[in-house]
C-alpha positions as a Python dict, from the first residue, in 0.01 Angstrom:
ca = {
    (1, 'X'): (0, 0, 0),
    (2, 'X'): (41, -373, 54),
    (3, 'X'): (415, -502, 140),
    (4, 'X'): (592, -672, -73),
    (5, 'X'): (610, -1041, -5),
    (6, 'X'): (884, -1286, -50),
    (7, 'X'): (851, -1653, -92),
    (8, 'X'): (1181, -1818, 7),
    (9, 'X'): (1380, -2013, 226),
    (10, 'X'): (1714, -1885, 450),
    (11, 'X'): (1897, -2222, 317),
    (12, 'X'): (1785, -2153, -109),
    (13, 'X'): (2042, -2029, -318),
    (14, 'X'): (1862, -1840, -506),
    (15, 'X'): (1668, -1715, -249),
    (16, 'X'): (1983, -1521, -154),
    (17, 'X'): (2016, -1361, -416),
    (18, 'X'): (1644, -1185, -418),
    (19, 'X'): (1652, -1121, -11),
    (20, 'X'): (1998, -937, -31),
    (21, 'X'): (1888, -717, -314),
    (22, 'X'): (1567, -630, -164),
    (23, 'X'): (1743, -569, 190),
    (24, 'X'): (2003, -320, -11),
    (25, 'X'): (1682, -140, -157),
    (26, 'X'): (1583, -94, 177),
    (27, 'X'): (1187, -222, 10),
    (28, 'X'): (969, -300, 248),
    (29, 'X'): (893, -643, 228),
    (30, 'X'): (760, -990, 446),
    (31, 'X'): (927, -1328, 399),
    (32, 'X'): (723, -1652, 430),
    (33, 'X'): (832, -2004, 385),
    (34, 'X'): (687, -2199, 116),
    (35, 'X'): (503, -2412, 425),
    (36, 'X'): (272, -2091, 394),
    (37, 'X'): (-125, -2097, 269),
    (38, 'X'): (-26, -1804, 49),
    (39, 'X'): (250, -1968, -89),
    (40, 'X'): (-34, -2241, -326),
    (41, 'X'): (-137, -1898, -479),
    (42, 'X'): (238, -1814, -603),
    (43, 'X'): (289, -2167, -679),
    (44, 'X'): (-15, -2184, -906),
    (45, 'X'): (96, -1846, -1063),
    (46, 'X'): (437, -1964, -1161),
    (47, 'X'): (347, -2342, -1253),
    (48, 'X'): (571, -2500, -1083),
    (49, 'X'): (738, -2574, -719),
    (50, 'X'): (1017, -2324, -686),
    (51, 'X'): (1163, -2034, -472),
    (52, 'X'): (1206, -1725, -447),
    (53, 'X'): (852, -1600, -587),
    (54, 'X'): (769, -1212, -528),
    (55, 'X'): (457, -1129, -462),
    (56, 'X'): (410, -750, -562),
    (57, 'X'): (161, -540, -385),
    (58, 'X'): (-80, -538, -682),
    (59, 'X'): (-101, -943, -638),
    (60, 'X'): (124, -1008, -920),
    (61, 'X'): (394, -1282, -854),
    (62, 'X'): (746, -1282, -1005),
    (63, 'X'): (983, -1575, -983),
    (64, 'X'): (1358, -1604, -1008),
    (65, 'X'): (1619, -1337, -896),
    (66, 'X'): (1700, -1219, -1166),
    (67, 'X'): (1379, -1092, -1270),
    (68, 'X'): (1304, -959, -914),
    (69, 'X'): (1627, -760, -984),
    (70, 'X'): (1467, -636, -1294),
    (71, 'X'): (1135, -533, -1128),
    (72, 'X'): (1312, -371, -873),
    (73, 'X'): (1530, -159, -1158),
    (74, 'X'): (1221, -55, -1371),
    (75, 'X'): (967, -41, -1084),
    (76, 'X'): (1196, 291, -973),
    (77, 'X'): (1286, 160, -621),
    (78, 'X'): (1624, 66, -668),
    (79, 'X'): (1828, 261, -440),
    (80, 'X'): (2184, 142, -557),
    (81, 'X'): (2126, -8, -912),
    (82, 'X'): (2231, -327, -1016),
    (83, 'X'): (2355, -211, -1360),
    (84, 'X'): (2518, 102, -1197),
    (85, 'X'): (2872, 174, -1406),
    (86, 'X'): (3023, 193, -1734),
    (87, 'X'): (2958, 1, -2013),
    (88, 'X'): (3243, -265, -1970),
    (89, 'X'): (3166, -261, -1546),
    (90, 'X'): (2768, -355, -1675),
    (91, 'X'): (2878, -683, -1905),
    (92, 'X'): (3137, -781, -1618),
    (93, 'X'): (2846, -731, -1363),
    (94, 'X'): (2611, -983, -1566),
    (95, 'X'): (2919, -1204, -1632),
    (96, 'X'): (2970, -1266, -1242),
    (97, 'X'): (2545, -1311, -1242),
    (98, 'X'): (2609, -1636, -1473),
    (99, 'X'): (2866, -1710, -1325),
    (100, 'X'): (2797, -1671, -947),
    (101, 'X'): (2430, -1825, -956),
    (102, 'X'): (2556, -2117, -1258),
    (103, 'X'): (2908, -2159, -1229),
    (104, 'X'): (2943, -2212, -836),
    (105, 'X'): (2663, -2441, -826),
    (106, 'X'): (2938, -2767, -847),
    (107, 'X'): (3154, -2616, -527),
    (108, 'X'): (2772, -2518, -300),
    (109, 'X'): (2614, -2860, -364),
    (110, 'X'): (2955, -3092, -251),
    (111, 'X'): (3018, -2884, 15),
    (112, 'X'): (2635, -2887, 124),
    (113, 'X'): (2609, -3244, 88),
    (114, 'X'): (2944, -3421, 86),
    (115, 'X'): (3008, -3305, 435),
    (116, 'X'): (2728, -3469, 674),
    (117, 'X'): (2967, -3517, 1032),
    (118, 'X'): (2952, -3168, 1022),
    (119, 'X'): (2648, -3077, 858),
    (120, 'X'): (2390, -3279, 849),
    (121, 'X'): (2204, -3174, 1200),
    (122, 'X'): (2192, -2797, 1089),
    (123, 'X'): (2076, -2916, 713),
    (124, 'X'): (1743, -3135, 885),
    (125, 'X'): (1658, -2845, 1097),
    (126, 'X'): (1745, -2605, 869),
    (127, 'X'): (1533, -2740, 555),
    (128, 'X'): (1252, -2930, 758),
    (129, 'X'): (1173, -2607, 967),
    (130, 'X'): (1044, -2363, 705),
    (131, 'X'): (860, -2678, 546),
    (132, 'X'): (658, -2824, 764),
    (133, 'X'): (467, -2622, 1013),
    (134, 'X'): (267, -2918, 1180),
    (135, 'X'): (340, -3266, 1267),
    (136, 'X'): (582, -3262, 1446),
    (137, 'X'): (947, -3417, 1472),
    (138, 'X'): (840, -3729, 1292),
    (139, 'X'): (674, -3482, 976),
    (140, 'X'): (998, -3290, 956),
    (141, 'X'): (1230, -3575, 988),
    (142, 'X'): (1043, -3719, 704),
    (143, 'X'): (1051, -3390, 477),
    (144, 'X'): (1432, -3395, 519),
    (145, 'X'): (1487, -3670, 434),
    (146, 'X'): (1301, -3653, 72),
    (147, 'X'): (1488, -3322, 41),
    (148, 'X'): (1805, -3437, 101),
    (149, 'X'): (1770, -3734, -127),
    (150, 'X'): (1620, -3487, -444),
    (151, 'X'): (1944, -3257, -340),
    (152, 'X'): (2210, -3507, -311),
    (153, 'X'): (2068, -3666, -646),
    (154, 'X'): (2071, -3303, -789),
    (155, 'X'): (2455, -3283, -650),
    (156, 'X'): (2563, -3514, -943),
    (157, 'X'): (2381, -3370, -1242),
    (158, 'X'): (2617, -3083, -1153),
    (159, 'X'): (2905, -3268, -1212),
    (160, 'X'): (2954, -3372, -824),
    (161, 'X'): (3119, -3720, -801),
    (162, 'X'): (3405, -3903, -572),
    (163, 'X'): (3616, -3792, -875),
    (164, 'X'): (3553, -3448, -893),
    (165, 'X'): (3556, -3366, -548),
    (166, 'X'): (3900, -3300, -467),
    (167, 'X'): (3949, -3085, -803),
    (168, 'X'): (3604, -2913, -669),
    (169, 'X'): (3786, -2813, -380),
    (170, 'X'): (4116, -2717, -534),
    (171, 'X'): (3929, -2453, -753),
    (172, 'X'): (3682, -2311, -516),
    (173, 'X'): (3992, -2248, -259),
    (174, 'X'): (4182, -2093, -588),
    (175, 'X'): (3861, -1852, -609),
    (176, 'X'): (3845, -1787, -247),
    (177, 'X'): (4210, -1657, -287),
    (178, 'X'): (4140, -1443, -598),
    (179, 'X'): (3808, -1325, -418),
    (180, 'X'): (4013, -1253, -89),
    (181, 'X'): (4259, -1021, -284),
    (182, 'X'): (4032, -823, -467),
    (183, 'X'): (3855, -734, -164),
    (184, 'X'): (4178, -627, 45),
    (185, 'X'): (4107, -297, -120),
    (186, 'X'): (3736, -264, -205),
    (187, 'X'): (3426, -390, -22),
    (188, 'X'): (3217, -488, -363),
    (189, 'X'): (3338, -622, -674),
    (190, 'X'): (3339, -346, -842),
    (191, 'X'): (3375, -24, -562),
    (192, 'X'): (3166, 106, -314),
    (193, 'X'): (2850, -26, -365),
    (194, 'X'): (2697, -417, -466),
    (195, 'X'): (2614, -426, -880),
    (196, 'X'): (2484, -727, -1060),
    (197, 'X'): (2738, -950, -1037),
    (198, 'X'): (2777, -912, -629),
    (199, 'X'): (2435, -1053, -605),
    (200, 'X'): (2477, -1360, -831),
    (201, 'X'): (2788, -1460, -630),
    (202, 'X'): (2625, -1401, -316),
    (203, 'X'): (2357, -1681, -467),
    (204, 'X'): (2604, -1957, -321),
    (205, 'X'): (2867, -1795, -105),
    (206, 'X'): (2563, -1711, 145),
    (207, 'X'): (2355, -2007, 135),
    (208, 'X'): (2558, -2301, 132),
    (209, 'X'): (2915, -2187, 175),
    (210, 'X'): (2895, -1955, 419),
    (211, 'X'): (2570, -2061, 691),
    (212, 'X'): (2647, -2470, 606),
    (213, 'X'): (2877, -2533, 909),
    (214, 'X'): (3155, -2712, 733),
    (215, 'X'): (3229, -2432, 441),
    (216, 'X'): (3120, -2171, 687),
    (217, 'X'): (3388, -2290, 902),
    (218, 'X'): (3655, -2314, 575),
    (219, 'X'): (3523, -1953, 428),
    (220, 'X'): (3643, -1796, 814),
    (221, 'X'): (3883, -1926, 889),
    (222, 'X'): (4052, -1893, 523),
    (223, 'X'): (3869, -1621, 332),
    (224, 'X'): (3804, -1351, 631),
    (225, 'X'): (3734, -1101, 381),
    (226, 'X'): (3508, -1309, 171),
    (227, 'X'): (3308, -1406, 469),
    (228, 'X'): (3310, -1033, 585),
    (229, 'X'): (3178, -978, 223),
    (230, 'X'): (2879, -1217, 302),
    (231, 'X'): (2777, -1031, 612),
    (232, 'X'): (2800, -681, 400),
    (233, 'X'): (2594, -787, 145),
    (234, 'X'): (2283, -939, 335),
    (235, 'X'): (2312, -585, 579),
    (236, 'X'): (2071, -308, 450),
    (237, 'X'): (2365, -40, 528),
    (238, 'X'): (2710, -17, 388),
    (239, 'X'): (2934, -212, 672),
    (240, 'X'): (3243, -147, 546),
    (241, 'X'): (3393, -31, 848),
    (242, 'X'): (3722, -193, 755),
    (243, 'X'): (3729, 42, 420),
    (244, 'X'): (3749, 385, 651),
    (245, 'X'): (3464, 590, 484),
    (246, 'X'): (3350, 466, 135),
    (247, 'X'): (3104, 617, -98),
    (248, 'X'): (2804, 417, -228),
    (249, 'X'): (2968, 433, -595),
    (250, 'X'): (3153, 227, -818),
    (251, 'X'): (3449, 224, -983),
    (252, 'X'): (3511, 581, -1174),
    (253, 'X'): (3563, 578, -1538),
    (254, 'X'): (3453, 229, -1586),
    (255, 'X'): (3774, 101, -1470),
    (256, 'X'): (3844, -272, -1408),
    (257, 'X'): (4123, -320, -1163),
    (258, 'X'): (4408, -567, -1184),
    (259, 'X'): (4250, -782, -942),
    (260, 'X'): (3894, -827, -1068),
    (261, 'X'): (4058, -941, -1361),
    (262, 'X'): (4218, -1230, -1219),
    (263, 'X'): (3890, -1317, -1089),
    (264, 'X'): (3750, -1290, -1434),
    (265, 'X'): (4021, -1519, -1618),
    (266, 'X'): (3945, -1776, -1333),
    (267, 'X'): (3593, -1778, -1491),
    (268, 'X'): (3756, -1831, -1798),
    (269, 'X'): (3939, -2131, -1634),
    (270, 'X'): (3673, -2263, -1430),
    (271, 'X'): (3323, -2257, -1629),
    (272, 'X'): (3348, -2118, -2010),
    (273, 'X'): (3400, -2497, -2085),
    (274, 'X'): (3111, -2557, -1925),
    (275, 'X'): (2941, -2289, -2113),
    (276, 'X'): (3086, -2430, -2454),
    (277, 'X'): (2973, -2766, -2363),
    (278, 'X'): (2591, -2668, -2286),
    (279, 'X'): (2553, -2434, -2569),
    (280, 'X'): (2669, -2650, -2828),
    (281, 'X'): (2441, -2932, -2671),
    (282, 'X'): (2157, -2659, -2674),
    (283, 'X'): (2211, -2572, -3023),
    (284, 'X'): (2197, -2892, -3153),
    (285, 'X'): (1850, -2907, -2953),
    (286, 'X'): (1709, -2575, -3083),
    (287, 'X'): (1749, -2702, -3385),
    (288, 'X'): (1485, -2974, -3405),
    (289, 'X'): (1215, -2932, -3673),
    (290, 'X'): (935, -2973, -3426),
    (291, 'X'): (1030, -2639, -3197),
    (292, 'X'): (751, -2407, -3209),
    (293, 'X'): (851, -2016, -3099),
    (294, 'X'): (711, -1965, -2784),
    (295, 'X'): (615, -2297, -2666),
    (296, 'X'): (770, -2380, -2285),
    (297, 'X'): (1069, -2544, -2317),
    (298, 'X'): (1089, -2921, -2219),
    (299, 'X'): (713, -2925, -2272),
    (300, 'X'): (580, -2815, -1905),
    (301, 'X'): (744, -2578, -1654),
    (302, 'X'): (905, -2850, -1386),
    (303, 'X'): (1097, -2948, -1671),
    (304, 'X'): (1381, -2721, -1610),
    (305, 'X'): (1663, -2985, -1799),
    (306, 'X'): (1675, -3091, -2126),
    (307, 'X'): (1946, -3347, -2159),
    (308, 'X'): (2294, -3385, -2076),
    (309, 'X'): (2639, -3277, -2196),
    (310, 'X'): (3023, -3433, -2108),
    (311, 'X'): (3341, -3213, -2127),
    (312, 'X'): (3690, -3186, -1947),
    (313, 'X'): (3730, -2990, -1664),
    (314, 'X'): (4045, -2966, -1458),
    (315, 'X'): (4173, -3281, -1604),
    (316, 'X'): (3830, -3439, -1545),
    (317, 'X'): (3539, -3547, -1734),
    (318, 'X'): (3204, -3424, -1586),
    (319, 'X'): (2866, -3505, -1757),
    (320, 'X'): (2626, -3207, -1652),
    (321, 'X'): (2237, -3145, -1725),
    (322, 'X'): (2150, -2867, -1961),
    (323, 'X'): (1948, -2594, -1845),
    (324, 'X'): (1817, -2332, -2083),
    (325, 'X'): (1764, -2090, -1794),
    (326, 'X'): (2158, -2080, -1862),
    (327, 'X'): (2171, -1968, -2231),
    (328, 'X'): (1908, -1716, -2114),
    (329, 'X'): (2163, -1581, -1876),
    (330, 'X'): (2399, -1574, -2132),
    (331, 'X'): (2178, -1406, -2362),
    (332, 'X'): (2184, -1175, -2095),
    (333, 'X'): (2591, -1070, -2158),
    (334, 'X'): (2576, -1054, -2511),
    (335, 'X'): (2194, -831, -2505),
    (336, 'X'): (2418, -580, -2269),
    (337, 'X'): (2704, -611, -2507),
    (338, 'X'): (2527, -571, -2814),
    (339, 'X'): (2372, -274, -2710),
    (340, 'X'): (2643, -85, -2655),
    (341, 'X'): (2835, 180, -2867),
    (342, 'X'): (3088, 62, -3040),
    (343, 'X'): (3378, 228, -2919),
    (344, 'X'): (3219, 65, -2564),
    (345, 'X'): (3193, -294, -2794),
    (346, 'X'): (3589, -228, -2823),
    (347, 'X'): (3698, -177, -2508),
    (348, 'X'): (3454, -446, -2356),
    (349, 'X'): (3581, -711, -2622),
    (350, 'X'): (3918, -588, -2553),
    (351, 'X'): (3923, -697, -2175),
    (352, 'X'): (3717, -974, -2252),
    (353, 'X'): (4005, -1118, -2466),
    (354, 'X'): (4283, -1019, -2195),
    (355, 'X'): (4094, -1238, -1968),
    (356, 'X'): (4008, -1546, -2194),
    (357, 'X'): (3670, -1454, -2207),
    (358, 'X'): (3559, -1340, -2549),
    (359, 'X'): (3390, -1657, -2640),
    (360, 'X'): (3089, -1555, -2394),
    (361, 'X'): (2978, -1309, -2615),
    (362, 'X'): (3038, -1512, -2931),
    (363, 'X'): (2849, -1805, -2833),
    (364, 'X'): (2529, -1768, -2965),
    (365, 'X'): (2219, -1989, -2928),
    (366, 'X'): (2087, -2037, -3293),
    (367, 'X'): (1716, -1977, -3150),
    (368, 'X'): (1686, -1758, -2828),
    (369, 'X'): (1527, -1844, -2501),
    (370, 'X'): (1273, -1612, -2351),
    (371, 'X'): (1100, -1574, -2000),
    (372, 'X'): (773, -1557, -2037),
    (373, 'X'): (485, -1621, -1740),
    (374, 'X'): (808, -1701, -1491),
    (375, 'X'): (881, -1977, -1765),
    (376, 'X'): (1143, -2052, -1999),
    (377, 'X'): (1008, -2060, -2362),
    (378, 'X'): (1151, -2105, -2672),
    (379, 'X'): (1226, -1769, -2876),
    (380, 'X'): (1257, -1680, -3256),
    (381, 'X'): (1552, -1807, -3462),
    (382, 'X'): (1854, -1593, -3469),
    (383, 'X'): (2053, -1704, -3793),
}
């Protein structure tokens, strides 16, 4: 049977997320750059310009890491499952996706691009060289620098600005601390082996934070444990020689330790305004008398923002894009949470609350948002 094949890019933080799961699998698989012939096939398939795409060995093509994750889970091949764990250790998994592949965006695009003394010669080699296969220095010179200006524009729909910078960096050192501690003790988030929510913080703590030489140099020298996290997680074995001799398991009886949920009342802190903020903004959107169920949302696939919301945040006001690929990750919480028992419901609300956290599961999008074709579409009303 045919390999797998990945479409991706070392620098593409979402690209991350797909390689480290596959590598953990231990799935056979070939990585090409989207400079490659095959890649117009996966491009066409998807409709649009984005990475990663998988292309299975049957010549079907899946796009985004999340739904590579899924294949992976329901194709059989999943060697250490995503969703492994108890009820409440599931919802937290998928709450660290959202929040490791959404919520870290802000802190992975200023330090990417507000940093060039130090990182600007490794960004033009490192984006140019898996684009642009011919033409020499002058060709790649000339890709970067349309990258860089898309990216640096794309910095600031995040919420990157002269004025948010310095809080930027005040709460991404606060999460490298929390981060730091939990790991003292365990090598994953949530025990001996990487779960969902490993793999959507690994989105940005690989790709930007940790191989950009400026964080790279801030995650070592401050977060040793974080950035010995990094290296575990893109290894196909275990390497958690530092632990002694730990079994490929979670957490037993779906227990949440003191320090994950620090880390989970910082997301409380750092991004459920956010989340309030685009989901009312969405709402108000979904709402319109001309949205037809299953039409592609923004009216063709490139259009992955549909409008812009302001809130405080950290004594700041950002205005942000919304992206509905974001309520769809959301749906994904409260799709795990809903279909649990309820004495599970309980216990999962419970710590939810403890943490500041119970609005994620509250905040409901009035019509859904469904992937369909690698696309975001609209779904059927919900109230």
């Amino acid at each position: 049977m045919p390999p797998y094949i990945l479409y991706a890019m070392p620098g593409s933080l979402y690209s991350g997320k797909a390689r480290a799961y596959l590598r953990k699998q231990r799935v056979e698989f070939i990585e090409r750059a989207p400079s490659h012939p095959g890649f117009d096939a996966a491009r066409r398939a998807v409709g649009r310009w984005i990475i990663p795409v998988l292309e299975t060995p049957d010549g079907g093509f899946i796009q985004d890491g999340a739904d590579i994750i899924t294949h992976g889970e329901t194709a059989g091949w999943a060697r250490l499952p995503a969703l492994a764990g108890g009820p409440v250790q599931r919802v937290v998994g998928a709450i660290f996706e959202l929040f490791g592949g959404e919520g870290m965006v802000r802190p992975a695009m200023h330090y990417r691009w507000d940093f060039d003394a130090d990182n600007l010669g490794f960004l033009a080699q490192d984006f140019s060289g898996p684009m642009v296969l011919e033409g020499g220095a002058e060709a790649r010179a000339a890709s970067f620098a349309a990258s860089s200006a898309r990216m640096r524009q794309a910095a600031r729909i995040f919420g990157v600005s002269e004025d948010s910078a310095p809080v930027i960096e005040a709460s991404y050192a606060r999460f490298l601390q929390l981060f730091e501690a939990h790991l003292e003790t365990t090598p994953y988030l949530l025990g001996g082996a990487p779960t969902l929510g490993d793999y959507g913080l690994f989105a940005p703590l690989h790709a930007h934070l940790a191989r950009d030489p400026h964080p790279a140099t801030l995650m070592k020298t401050t977060a040793w444990r974080v950035w010995r996290w990094v290296e575990r997680m893109y290894a196909p074995n275990q390497d958690a020689g530092e632990y002694g001799d730990v079994a490929e398991v979670v957490f037993a009886a779906d227990a949440v330790p003191d320090t994950l949920k620090a880390l989970l009342a910082f997301v409380a802190e750092d991004y459920l305004p956010e989340v309030e903020a685009f989901m009312g903004f969405y709402n108000g959107v979904a709402a319109g008398p001309d949205i037809v169920a299953g039409d592609v949302i923004g009216g063709r696939a490139s259009q992955r923002v549909i409008g812009f919301t302001a809130f405080d945040w950290r004594g700041v006001k950002l205005s942000v894009a919304v992206f509905p690929y974001r309520v769809w990750l959301l749906q994904k919480i409260q799709d795990l949470f809903d279909g649990l028992a309820a004495a599970d419901q309980a216990q999962a609300r419970a710590l939810l609350a403890e943490v500041g956290l119970a609005r994620l599961v509250d905040l409901r999008p009035t019509r859904r948002v469904e992937r369909v074709d690698n696309r975001e579409v609209w779904g059927a009303l919900t109230s």
